[in-house]
Structures are given as C-alpha cells and as structure tokens.
KOLSE-238930 format. One line per 5 residues: for each residue x, y, z of N, C-alpha, C. Coordinates in nm, 3 decimals, padded with zeros to 5 digits. Example, Ala and Ser with C-alpha at 12.3 -4.5 7.8 and 13.67 -1.06 7.14 Angstrom:
% KOLSE-238930
01.319 -00.569 00.780 01.230 -00.450 00.780 01.320 -00.330 00.780  01.285 -00.225 00.708 01.367 -00.106 00.714 01.290 00.003 00.787 $
***
This chain:
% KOLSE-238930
00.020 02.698 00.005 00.024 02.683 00.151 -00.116 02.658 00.207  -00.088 02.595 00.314 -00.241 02.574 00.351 -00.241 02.639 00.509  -00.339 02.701 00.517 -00.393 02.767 00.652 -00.385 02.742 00.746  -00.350 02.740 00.877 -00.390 02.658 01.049 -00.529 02.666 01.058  -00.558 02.545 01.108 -00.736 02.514 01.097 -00.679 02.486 01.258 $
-00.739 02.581 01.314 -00.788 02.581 01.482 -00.856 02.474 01.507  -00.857 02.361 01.629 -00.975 02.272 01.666 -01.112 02.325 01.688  -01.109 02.409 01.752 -01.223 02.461 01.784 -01.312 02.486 01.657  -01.217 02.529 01.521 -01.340 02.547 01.375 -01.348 02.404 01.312  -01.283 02.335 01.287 -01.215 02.230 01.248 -01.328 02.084 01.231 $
-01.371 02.100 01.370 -01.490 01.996 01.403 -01.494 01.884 01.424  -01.309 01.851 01.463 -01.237 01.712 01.518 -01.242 01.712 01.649  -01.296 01.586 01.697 -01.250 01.601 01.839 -01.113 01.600 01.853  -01.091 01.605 01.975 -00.946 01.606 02.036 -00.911 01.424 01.993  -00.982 01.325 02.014 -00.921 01.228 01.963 -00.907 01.153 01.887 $
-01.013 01.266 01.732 -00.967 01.260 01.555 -00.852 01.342 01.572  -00.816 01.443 01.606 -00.690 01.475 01.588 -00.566 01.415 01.648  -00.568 01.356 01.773 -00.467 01.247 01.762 -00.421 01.132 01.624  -00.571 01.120 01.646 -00.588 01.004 01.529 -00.492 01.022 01.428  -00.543 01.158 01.324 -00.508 01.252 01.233 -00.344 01.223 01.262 $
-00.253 01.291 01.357 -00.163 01.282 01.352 -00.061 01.208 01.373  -00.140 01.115 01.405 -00.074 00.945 01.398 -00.038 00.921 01.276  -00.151 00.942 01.180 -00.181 00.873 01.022 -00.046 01.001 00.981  -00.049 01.123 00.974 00.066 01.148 00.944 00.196 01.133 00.942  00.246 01.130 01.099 00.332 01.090 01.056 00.381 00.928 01.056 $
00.281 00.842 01.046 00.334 00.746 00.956 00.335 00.771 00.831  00.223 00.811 00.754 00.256 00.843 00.600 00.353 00.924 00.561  00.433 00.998 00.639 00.522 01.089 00.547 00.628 01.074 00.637  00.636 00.944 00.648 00.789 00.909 00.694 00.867 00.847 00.598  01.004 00.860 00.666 01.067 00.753 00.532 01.063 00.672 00.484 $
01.070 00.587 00.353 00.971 00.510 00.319 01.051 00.368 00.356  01.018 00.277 00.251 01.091 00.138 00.245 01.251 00.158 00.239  01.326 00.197 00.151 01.457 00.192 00.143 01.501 00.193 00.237  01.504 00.296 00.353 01.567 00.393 00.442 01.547 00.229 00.533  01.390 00.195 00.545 01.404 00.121 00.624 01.498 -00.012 00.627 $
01.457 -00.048 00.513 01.615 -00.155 00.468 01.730 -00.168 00.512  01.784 00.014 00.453 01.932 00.037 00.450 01.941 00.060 00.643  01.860 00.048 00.712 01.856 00.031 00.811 01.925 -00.088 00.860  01.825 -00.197 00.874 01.884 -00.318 00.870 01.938 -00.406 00.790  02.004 -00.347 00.718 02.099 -00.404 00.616 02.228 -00.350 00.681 $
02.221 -00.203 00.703 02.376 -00.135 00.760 02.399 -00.068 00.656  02.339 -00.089 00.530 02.436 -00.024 00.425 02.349 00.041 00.302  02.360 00.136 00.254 02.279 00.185 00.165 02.233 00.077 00.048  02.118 00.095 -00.013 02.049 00.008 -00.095 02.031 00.075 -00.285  02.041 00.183 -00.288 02.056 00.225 -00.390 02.136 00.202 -00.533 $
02.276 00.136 -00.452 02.367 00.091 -00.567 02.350 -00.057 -00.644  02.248 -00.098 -00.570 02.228 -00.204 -00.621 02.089 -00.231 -00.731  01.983 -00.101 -00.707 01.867 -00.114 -00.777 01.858 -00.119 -00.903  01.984 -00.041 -00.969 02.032 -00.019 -01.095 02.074 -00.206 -01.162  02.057 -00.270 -01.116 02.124 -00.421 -01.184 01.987 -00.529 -01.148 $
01.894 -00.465 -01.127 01.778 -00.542 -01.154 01.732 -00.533 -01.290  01.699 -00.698 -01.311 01.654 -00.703 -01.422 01.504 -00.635 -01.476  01.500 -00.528 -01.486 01.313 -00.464 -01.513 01.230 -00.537 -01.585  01.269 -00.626 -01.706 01.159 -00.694 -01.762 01.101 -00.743 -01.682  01.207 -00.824 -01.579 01.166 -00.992 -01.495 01.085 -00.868 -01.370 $
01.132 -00.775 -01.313 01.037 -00.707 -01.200 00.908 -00.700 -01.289  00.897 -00.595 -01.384 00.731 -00.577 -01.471 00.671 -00.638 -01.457  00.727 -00.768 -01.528 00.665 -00.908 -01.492 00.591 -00.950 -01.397  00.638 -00.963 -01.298 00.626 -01.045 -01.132 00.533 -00.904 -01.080  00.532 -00.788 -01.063 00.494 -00.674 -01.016 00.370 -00.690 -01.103 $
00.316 -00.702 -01.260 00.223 -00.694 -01.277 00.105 -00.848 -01.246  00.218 -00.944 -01.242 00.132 -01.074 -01.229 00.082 -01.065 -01.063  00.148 -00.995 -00.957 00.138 -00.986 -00.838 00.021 -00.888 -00.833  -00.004 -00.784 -00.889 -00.108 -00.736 -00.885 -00.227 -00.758 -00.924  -00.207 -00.862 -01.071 -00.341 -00.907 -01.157 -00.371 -00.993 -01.069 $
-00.323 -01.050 -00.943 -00.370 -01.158 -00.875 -00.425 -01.077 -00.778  -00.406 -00.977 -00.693 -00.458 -00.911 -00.605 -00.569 -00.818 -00.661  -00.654 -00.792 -00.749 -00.672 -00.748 -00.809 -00.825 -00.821 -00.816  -00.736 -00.947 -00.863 -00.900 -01.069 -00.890 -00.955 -01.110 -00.716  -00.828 -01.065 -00.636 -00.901 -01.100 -00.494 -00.967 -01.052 -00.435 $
-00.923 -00.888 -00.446 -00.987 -00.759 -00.428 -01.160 -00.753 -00.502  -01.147 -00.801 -00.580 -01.296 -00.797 -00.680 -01.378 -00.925 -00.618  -01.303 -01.036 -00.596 -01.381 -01.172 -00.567 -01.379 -01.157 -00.448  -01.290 -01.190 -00.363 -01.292 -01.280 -00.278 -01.229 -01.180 -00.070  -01.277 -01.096 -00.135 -01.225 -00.994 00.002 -01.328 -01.017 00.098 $
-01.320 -01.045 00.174 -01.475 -01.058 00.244 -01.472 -00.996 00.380  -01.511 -00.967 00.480 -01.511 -00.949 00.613 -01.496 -01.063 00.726  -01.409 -01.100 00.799 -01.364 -01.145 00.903 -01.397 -01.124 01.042  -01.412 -01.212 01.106 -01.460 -01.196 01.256 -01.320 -01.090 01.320  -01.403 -01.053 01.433 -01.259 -00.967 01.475 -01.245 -00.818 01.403 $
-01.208 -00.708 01.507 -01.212 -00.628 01.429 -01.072 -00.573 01.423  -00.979 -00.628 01.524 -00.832 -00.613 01.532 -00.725 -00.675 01.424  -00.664 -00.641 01.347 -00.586 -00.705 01.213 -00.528 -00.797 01.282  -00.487 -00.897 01.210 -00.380 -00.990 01.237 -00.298 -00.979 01.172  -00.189 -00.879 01.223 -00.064 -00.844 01.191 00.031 -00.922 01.180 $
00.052 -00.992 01.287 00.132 -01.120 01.372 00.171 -01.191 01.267  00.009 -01.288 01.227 -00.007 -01.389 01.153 00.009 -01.366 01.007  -00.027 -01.230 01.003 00.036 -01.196 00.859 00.170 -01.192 00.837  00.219 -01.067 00.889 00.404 -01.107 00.887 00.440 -01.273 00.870  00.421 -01.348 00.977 00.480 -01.461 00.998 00.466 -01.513 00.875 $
00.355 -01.524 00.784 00.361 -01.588 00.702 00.452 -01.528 00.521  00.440 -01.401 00.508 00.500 -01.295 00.477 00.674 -01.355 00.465  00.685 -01.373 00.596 00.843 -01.374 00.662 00.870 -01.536 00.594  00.768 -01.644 00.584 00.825 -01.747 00.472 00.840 -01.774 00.376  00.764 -01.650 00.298 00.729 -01.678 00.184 00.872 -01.602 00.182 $
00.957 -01.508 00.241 01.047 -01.458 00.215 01.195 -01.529 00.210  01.173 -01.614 00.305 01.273 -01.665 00.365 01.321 -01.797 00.220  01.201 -01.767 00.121 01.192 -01.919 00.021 01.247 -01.797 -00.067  01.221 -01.690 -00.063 01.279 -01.573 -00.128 01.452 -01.540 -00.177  01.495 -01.547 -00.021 01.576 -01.524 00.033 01.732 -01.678 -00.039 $
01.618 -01.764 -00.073 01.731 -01.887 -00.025 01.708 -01.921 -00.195  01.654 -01.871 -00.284 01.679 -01.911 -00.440 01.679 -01.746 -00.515  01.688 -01.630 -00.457 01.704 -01.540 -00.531 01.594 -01.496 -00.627  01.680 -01.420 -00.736 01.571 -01.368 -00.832 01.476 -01.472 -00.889  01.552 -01.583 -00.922 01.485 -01.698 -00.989 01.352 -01.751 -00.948 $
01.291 -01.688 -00.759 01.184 -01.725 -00.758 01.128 -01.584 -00.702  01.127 -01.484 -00.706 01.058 -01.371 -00.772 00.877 -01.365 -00.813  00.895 -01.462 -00.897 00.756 -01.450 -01.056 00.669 -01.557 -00.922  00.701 -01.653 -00.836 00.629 -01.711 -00.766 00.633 -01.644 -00.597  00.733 -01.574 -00.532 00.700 -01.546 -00.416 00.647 -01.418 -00.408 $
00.637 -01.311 -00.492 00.635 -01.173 -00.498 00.401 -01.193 -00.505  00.361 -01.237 -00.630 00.232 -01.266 -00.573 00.156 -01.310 -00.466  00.280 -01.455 -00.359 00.205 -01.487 -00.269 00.244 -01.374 -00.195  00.351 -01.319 -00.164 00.349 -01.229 -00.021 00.254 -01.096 -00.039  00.220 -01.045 -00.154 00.111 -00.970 -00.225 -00.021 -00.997 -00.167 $
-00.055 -01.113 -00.216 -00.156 -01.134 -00.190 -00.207 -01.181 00.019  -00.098 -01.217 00.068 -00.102 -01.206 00.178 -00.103 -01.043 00.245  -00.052 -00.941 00.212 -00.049 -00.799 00.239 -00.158 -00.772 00.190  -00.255 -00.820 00.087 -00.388 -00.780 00.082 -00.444 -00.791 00.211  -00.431 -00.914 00.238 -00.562 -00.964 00.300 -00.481 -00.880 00.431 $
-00.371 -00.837 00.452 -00.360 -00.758 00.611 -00.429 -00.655 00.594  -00.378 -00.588 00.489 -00.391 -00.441 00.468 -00.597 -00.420 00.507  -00.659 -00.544 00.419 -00.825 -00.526 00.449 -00.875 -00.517 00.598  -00.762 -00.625 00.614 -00.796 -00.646 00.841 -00.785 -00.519 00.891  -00.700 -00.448 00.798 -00.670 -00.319 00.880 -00.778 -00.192 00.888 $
-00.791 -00.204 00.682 -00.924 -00.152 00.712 -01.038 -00.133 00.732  -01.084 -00.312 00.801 -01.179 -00.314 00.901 -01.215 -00.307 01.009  -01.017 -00.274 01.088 -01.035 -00.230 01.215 -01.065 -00.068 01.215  -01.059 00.009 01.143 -01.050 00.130 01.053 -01.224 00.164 01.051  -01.305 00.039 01.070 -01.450 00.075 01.063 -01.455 00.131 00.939 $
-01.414 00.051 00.843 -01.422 00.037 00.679 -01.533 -00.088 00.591  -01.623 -00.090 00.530 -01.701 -00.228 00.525 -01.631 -00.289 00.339  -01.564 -00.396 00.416 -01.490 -00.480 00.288 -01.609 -00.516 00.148  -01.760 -00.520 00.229 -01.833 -00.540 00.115 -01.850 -00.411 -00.020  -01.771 -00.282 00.042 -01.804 -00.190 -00.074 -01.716 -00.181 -00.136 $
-01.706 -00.132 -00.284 -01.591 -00.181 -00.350 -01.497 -00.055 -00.352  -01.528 00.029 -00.321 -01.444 00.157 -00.327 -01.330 00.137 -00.195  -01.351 00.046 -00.046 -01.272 -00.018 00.011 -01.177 -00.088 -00.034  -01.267 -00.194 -00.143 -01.156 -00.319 -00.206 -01.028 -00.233 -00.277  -01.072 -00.158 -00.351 -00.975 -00.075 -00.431 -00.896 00.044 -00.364 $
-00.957 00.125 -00.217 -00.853 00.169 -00.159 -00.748 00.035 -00.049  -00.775 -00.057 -00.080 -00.733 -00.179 00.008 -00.603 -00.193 -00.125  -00.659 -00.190 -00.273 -00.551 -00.163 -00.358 -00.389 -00.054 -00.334  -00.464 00.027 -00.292 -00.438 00.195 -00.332 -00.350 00.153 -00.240  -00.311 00.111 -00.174 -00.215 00.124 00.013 -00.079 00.088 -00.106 $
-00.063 00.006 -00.220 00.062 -00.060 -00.248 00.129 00.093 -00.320  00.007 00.165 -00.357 00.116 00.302 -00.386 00.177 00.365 -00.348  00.148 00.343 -00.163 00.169 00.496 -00.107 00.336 00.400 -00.040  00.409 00.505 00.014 00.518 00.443 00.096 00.651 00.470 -00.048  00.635 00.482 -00.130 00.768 00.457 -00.250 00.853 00.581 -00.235 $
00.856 00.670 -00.245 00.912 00.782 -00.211 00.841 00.892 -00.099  00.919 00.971 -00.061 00.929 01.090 00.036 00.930 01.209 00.016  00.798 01.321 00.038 00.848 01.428 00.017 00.990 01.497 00.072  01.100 01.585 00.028 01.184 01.640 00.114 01.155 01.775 00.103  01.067 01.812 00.054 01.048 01.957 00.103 01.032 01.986 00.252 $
01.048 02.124 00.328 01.019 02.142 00.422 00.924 02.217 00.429  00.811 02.294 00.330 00.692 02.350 00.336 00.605 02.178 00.364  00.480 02.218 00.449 00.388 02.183 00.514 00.305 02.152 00.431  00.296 02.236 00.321 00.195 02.154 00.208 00.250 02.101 00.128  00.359 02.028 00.153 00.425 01.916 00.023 00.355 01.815 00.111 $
00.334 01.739 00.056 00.277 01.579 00.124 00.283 01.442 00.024  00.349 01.370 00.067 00.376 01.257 -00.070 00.283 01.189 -00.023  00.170 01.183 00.064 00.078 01.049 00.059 -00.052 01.154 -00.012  -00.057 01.278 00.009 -00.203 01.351 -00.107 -00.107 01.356 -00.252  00.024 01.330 -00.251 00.094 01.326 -00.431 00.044 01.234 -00.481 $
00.037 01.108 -00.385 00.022 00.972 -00.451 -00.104 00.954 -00.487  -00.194 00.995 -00.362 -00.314 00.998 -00.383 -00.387 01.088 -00.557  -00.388 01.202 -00.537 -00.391 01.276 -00.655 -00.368 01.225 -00.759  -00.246 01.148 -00.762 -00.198 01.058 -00.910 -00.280 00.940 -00.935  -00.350 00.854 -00.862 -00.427 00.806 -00.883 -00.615 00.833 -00.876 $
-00.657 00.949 -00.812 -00.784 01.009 -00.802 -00.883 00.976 -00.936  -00.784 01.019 -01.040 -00.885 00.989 -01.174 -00.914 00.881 -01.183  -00.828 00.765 -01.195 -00.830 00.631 -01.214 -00.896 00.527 -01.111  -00.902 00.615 -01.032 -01.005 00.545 -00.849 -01.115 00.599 -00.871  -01.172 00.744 -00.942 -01.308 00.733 -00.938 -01.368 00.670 -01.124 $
-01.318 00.652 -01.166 -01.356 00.602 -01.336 -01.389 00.467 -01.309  -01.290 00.386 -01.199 -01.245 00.259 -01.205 -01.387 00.189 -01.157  -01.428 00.295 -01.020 -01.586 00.264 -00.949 -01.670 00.262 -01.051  -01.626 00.426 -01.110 -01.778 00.388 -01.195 -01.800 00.306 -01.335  -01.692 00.243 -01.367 -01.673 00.163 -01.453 -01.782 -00.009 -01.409 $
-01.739 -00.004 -01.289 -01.811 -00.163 -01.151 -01.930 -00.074 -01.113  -02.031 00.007 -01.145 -02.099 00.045 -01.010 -02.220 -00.067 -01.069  -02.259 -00.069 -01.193 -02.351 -00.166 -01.225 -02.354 -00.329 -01.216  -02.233 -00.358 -01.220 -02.220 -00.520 -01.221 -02.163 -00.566 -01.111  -02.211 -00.692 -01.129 -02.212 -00.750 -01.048 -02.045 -00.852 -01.037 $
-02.028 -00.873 -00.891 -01.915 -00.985 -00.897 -01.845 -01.037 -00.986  -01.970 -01.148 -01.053 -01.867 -01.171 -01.134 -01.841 -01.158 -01.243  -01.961 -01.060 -01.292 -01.968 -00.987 -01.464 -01.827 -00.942 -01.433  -01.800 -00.829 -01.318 -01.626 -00.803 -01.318 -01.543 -00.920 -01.286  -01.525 -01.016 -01.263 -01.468 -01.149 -01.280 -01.400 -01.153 -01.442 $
-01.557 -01.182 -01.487 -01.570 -01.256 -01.616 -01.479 -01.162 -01.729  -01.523 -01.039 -01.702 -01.443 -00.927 -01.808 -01.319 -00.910 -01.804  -01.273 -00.930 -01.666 -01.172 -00.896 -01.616 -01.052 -01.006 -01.684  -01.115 -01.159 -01.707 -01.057 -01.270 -01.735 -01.051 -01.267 -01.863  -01.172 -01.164 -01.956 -01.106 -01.150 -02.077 -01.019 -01.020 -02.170 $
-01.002 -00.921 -02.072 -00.895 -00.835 -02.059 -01.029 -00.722 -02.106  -01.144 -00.710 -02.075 -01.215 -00.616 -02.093 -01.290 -00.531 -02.032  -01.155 -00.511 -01.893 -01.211 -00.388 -01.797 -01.064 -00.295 -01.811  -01.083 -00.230 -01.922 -00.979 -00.166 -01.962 -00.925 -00.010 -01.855  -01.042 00.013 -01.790 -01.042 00.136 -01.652 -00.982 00.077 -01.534 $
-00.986 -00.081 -01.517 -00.976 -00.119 -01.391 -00.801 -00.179 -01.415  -00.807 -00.233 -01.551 -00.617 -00.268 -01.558 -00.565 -00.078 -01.590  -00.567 -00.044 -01.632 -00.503 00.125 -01.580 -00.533 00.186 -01.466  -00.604 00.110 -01.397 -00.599 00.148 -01.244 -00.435 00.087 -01.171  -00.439 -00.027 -01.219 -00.380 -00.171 -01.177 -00.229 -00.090 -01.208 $
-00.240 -00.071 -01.340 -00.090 -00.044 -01.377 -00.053 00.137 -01.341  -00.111 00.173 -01.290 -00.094 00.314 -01.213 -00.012 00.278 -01.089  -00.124 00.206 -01.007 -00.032 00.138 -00.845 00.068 00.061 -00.931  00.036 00.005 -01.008 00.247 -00.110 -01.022 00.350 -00.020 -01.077  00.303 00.097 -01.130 00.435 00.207 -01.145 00.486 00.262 -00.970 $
00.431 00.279 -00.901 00.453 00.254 -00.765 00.480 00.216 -00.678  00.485 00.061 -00.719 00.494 -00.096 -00.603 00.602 -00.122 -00.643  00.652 -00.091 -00.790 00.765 -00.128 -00.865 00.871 -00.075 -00.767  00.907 -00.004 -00.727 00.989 00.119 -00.686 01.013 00.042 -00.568  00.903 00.004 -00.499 00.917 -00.082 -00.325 00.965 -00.224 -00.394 $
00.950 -00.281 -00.480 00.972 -00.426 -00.523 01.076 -00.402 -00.535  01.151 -00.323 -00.672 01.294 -00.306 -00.655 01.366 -00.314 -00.561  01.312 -00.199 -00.446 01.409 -00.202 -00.339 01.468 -00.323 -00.250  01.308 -00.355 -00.281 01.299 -00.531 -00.165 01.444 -00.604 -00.211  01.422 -00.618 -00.361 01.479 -00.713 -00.456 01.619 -00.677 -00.431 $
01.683 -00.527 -00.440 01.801 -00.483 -00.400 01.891 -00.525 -00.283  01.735 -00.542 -00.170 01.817 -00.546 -00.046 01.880 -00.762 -00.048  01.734 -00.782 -00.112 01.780 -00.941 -00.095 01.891 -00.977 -00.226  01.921 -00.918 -00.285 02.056 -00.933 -00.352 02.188 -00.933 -00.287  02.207 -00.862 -00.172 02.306 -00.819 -00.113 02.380 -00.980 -00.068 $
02.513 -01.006 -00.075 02.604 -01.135 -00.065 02.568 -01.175 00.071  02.553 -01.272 00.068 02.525 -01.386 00.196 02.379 -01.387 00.312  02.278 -01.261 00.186 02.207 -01.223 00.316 02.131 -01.370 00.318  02.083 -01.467 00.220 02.046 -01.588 00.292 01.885 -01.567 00.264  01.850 -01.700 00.298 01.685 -01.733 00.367 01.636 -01.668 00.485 $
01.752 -01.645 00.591 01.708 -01.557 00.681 01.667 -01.421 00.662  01.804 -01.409 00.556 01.816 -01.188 00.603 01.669 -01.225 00.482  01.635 -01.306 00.369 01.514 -01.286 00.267 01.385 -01.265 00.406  01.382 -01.325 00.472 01.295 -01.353 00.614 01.250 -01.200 00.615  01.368 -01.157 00.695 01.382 -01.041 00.752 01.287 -00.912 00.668 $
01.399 -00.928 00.529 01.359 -00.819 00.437 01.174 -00.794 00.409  01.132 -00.930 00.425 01.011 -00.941 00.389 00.960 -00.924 00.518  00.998 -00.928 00.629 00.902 -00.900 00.718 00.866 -00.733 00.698  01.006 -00.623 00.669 01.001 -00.508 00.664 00.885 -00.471 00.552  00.923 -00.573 00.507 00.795 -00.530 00.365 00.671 -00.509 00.397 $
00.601 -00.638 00.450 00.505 -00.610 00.506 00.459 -00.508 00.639  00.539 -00.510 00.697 00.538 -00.412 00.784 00.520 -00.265 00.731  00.590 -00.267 00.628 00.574 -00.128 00.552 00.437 -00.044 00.484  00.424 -00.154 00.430 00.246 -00.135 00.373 00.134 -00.205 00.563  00.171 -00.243 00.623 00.110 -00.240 00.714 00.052 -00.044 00.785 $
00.146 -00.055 00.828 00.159 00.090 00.834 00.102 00.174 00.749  00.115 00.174 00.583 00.049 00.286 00.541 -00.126 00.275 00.500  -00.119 00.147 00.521 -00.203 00.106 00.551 -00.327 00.147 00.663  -00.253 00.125 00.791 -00.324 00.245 00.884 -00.323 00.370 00.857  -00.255 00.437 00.851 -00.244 00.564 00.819 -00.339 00.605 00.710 $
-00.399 00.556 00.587 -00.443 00.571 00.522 -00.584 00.546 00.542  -00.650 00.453 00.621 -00.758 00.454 00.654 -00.803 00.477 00.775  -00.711 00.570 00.850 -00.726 00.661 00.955 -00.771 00.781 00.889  -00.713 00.817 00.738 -00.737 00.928 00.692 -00.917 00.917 00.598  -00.863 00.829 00.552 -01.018 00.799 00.496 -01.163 00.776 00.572 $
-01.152 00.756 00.721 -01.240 00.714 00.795 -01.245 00.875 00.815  -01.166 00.921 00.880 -01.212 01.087 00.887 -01.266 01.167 00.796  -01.198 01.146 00.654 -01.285 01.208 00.532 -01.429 01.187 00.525  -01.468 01.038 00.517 -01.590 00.989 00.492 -01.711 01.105 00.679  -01.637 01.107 00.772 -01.731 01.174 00.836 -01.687 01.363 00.864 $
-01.641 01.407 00.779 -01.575 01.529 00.751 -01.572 01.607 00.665  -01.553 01.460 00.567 -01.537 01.576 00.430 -01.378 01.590 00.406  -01.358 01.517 00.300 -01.217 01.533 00.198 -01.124 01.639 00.259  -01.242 01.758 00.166 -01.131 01.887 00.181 -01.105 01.965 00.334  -01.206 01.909 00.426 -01.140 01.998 00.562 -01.011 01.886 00.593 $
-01.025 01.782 00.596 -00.928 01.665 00.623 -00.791 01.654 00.578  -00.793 01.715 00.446 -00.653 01.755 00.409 -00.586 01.881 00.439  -00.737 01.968 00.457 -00.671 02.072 00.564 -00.575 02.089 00.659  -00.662 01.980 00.753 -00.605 01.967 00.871 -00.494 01.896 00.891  -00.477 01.819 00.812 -00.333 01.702 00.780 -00.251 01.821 00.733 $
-00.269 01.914 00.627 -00.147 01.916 00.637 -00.105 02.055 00.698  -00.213 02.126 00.830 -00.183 02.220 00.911 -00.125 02.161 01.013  -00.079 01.962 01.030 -00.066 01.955 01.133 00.129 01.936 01.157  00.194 02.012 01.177 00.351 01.986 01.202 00.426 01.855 01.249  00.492 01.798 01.175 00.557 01.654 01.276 00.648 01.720 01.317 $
***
C-alpha cells in the first residue's frame, strides 16, 4: 500500500497535481478492447483466438524493427509545440481503411505504416510534454508508449497500477538498452543495428512487441468482424491511434514530473491519487 502524500509535503503545485491526475486516469483506464467492443457493439474476445500468431509475430515484429530504426535515426524535433493529432489520425484512418478493405492479407504492409505514423504522434506529444526528441532515453520512452494500454489492472487496492506493471517490466531493458547507445554515435547504432548486433536494444524491442501484440490482436479481431469494410478498418484504426495517443500523454505527463521530482515521490503520489 502506498501512503496519502498531502500537497502541502508532496512539493506539487496545485497544477502538477491536476496534471498528475489527468495522466492517471487516462493510464488506468480501460484499455483498447473495451474501446472497440464499444464501437463495434459487440464483444471482441471471441474472435482473438483465430488469429493467425505466426503472421501477427511477424508484422508486430517487422512494425517495430521499423520504428525502432526511426526512433534511433530519424526522430527529430518539429516546429510547434502542440501534437498533430488531427493529421496523424487522418492519416492512420487510411492506412486503415486499405486495412479494412483486403483484410489479414495486408497486415505485414499496413501494421508498420500506421506504426510508424503513431511514432511520429506519440514524439509530437512528447514534445508538447517539454520532452527534447534529441535525447535518446525520449526516443525509447517514445518506444515504451506501444506497451502501455494492453491490459487493465482490476484490482481495487490503489497500489495496483498497470501503467508502473508495465513500466517495471520493462525498467531493466530501458536502462541496459541506454547504456548499451550512451557511447555511439547515430549511426554506429544504425550500422549494428542493420547487422543484428545490438543484442540489448532488439530485447528491448521484443519486450514492447510482447505487449503491442495483445493491442494488434485486438485491432486485427475487431477488423475481422463480417462486413465491417474499409470504413469500419477506418474507424478501428482511428481508435488505435487514438489509443496510444492518449497513453502517450499520460505517460509523459508522468515522466515530465519525475524528471523535476524524482521517480519515487511521483509514484507516490500517482498512486495516492483516487479516480
């Protein structure tokens, strides 16, 4: 259990703790499915079981080895410090809609681009977040966002929290992974990376795709469903992105507070705070 941390000891203003409890309860809301079986009407579960897993592994790890090389290369900082959410979805929402209208069969090609488009939101986000894209411990929590969102704590104690579960499960592999890059440069991690010899940074990789898998499935579940079309593929993918949009904020609402706080009062206070 964790303690009530009073404002007054705490050392948040009144509008880090708004902040704070924004980022909560987006992070420990229900995740992707729920949202689906939302606009779908109908539960999504019975269908996850008849995905093919080789062909997800597949597409889930090629979607990441591509975000991965973008995250390392090519992340850069953008004018503007407001995300372009908008423009992300929209584009998100075609790559879905091409989703939507050939099925599994194009999977292995739309699942990287809409990936790699949720990178580049997720970074907007956390540079509105007053996050600097040039450090790499950003690029890789810019990674970290595809873990969080897959499941839900249901406990009703206050210190269950599925976004510090997720976090925790990857901690080892986020600080090894830095210090694996702290010496080289660009594209020495490029170059290694292209010959499969950043062996810390692909077990980083395949940590988050045991994670993303779970949201991919679901995606994949919901756009299976009879007649949903190029549109309802539209749709599904807009939720997608929207989904990691969100934990997205939430997550570097939390990290911007750590970095001027300190970790451990921050999780304190998250999880003294009640939704």
């Amino acid at each position: 259990m964790y303690e009530m941390v009073p404002v007054s000891d705490a050392g948040l203003s009144q509008e880090e703790w708004n902040d704070l409890r924004r980022a909560k309860a987006i992070l420990e809301n229900p995740g992707f499915a729920m949202k689906v079986a939302g606009y779908i009407g109908k539960p999504i579960e019975f269908a996850i079981d008849k995905i093919d897993s080789e062909t997800l592994n597949r597409a889930t790890s090629k979607a990441l080895g591509k975000a991965l090389d973008i995250a390392i290369g090519t992340l850069e900082e953008e004018k503007g410090m407001l995300p372009s959410n908008f423009r992300h979805k929209m584009m998100v929402g075609g790559s879905g809609a091409i989703g939507g209208f050939f099925g599994l069969a194009a999977l292995a090609v739309e699942l990287p681009v809409s990936t790699t488009i949720m990178l580049r939101s997720i970074a907007d986000v956390a540079q509105s977040q007053q996050h600097d894209l040039s450090e790499m411990e950003t690029r890789l929590a810019c990674l970290e966002v595809f873990s969080l969102g897959s499941t839900k704590s249901r406990e009703d104690d206050a210190g269950e929290s599925a976004y510090f579960a997720a976090r925790a499960t990857l901690a080892f592999e986020m600080r090894a992974a830095l210090e694996s890059v702290a010496h080289m440069s660009t594209k020495a991690i490029q170059d290694a990376l292209a010959r499969g010899q950043m062996p810390v940074l692909i077990k980083f990789i395949n940590t988050i795709a045991a994670r993303f898998g779970i949201v991919v499935s679901e995606k994949l579940a919901a756009q299976a469903v009879p007649l949903l079309g190029a549109a309802g593929g539209a749709g599904i993918n807009l939720l997608f992105i929207d989904h990691f949009q969100d934990m997205a904020e939430g997550h570097f609402i939390v990290k911007r507070l750590e970095k001027k706080h300190g970790s451990e009062l921050i999780e304190r206070c998250y999880h003294a705070i009640a939704l």
